[in-house]
Each structure stands twice: as structure tokens, then as C-alpha cells.
PLY file of the C-alpha trace (Angstrom):
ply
format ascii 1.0
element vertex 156
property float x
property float y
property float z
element edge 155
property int vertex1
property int vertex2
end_header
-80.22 72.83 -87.56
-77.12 71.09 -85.75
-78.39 70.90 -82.17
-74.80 69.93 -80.83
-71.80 68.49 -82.10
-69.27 66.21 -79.59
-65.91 64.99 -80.38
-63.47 62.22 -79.20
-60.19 61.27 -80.55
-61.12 59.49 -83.26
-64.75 60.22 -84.20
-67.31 63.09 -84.18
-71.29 62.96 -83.72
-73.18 65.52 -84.80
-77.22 66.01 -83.70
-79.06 67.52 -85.54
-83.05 69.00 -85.61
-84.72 68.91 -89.41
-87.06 71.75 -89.33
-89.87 71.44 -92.44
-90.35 75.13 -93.23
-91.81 74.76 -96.28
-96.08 75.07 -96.67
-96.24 71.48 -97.88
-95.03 67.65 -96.58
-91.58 66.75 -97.99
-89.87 63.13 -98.40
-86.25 62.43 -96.92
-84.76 59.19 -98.14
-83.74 56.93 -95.45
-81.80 54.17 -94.48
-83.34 51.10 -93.02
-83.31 50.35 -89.00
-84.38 51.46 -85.74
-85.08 54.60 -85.54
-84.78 54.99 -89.23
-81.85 57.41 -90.57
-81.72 59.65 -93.22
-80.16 58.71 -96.13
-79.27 61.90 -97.95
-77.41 63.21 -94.71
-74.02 64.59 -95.93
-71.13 66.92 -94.93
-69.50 69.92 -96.43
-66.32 71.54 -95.47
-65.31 74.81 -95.48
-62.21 75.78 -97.52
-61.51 78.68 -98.57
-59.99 78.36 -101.77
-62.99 76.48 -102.63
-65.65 77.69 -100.75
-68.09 74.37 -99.56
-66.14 70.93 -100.44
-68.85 68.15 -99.92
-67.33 65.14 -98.34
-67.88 61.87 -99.28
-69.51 59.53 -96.60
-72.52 57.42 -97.95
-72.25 54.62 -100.70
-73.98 55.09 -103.95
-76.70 52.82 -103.17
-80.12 54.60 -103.57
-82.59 54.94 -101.36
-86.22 52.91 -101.46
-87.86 54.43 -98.29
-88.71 57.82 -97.02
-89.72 59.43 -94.00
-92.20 62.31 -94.28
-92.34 65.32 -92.37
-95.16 67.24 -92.40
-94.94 71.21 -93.12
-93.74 72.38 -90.19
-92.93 69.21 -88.76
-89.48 67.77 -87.31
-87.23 64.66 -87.40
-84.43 64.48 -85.56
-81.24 62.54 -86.67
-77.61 61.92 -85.13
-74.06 62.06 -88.11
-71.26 59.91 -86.98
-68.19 60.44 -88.29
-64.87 58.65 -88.35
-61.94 60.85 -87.92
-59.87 61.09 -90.03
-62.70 60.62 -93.17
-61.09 58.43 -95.58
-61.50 59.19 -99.47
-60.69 56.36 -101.85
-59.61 58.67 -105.10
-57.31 60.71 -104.36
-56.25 58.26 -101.63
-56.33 60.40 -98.75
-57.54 61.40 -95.14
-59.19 64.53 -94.04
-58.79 65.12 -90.35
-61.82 66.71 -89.46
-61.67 70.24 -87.68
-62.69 73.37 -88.77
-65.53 74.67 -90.46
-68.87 72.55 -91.74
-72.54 72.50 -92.38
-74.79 69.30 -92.84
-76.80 68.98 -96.56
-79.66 67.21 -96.94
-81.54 66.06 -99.66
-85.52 65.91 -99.78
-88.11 65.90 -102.47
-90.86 68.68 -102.14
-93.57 66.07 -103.90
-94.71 62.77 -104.09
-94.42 62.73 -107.94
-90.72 63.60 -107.64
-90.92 61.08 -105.19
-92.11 57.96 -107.27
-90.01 59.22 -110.19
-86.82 59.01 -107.79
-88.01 55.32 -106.74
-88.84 53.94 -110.53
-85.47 54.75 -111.48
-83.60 53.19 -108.25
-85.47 50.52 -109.17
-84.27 50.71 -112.74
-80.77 50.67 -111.80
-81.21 47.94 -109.40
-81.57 45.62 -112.31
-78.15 46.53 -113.90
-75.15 44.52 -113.55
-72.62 45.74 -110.64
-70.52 47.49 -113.10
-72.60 49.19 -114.97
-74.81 50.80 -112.37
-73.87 54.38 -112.24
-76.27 56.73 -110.00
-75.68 59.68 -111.96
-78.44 59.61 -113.63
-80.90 59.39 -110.88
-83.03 62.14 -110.35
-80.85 64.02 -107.45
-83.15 65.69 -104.49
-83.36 69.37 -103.63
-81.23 70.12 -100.63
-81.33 71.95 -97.28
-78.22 73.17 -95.59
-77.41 73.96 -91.81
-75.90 76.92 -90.67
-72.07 76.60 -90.70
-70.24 75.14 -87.12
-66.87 74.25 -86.03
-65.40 71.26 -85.00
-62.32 71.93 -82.81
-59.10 70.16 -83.76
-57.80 67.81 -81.07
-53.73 68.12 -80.02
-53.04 65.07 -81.82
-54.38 66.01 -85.19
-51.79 67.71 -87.68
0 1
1 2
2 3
3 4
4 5
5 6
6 7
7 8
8 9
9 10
10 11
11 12
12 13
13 14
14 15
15 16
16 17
17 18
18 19
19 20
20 21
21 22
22 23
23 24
24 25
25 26
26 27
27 28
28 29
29 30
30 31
31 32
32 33
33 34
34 35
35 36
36 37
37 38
38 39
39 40
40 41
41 42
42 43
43 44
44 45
45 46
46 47
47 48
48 49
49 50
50 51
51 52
52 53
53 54
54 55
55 56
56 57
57 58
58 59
59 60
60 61
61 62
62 63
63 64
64 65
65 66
66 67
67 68
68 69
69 70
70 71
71 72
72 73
73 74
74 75
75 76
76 77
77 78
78 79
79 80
80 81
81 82
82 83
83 84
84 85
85 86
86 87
87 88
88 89
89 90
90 91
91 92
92 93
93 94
94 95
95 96
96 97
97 98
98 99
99 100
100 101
101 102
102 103
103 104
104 105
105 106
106 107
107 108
108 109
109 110
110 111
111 112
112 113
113 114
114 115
115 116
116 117
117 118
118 119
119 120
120 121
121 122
122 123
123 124
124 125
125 126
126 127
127 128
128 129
129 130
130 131
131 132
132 133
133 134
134 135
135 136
136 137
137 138
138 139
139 140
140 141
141 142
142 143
143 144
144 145
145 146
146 147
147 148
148 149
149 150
150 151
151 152
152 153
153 154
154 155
């Protein structure tokens, strides 16, 4: 659930609520620091030619920590993004107003879990240019309901 979304010229920060609804604990990969973030945060836009475009934001590094939140149970987490978002291929930059949701990816069970981790740690052990995560077992994902970021006078 996005809780609020503020813009500047150049960058936009979305905060968000994670609401477990489900009857059991679930795992959200995370990034390391203080507080921790989650990993598997990502943005979609609306287009609609294409319906839900994800955007790319995070690098394809896995993640080797989780954060559990118990059924029923919240974590709260804060998306900053640059604006415009830069993609490398096709070379290009997406101003960013209009219509989004967040995704976010979670495992429902430990198993799934350890079975996500053996692999990371699988690929770890590869060579830079070999290491390819699409073979990594890919979580389940939640979306948010859809919100609008306003476009600013100076974007096109």
C-alpha cells in the first residue's frame, strides 16, 4: 500500500506500508543497511498500449538476507527514484509522471526460501560474465494499487 508519494524536480519518493495478508510468515529479500530495505521493491508503469511496463531500477545482484513479516504483520519501506529513470538498452530516459504501482517480490516459505539462497550462492561462484540471474528461482509478487505521479512544468 503506497502511503504517500512526494515529488521534486528531479526525483520522486514513494512510502509505502507492506501489509502480510496471507495466514502464514513470508520472506522479502533485502538489501543490507540501516533500517534494512527491501530488495525486490520495483516499479511498473502504466501504458496503455501495453498495459503494466516494469521499470528497471535494481542491479541483478541477488539477494542473501530477508526480512520476515509475520501473517498479518507490517514493514514499512521508502522508493527513491531519480527522474528521469535511465535505461541502458534501448538508451533512453523515462520522465516519470503518470500512472504506477509498486511490485514486490516475497517467498510464501522457508523452503522456497533456502532454495532461492543455494542458488544465489551458486551463481556467486561464476565468473562476471557468465553469471546470468535468470535462472534463479524468481519470488511471488504483491502489487499496490495504481497512483499518479504528477508531471512537473519542466518535464516534456
Amino acid at each position: 500500500m503506497v502511503t504517500k508519494v512526494r515529488t521534486k524536480r528531479d526525483s520522486v519518493r514513494v512510502d509505502m506500508k507492506i501489509v502480510n495478508r496471507a495466514h502464514a510468515m513470508v520472506l522479502l529479500p533485502k538489501m543490507g543497511g540501516e533500517p534494512p530495505k527491501i530488495h525486490s521493491l520495483e516499479i511498473e508503469r502504466f501504458e496503455p498500449k501495453r498495459a503494466w511496463v516494469l521499470l528497471p531500477l535494481n542491479g541483478e545482484l541477488p539477494a542473501f538476507d530477508a526480512i520476515e513479516i509475520k501473517a498479518g504483520g507490517t514493514y514499512e519501506d521508502v522508493l527513491y527514484l531519480h527522474d528521469p529513470i535511465s535505461i541502458k538498452y534501448p538508451r533512453q530516459e523515462i520522465p516519470l509522471y503518470g500512472k504506477y504501482r509498486i511490485r514486490v517480490g516475497y517467498f510464501s516459505s522457508e523452503t522456497d526460501w533456502k532454495a532461492y539462497l543455494a542458488q544465489s550462492a551458486a551463481l556467486a561462484q561464476l565468473p562476471p560474465e557468465k553469471y546470468s540471474h535468470k535462472g534463479l528461482l524468481a519470488p511471488k509478487y504483491a502489487y499496490s494499487k495504481a497512483f499518479e505521479i504528477p508531471k512537473f512544468s519542466s518535464q516534456r
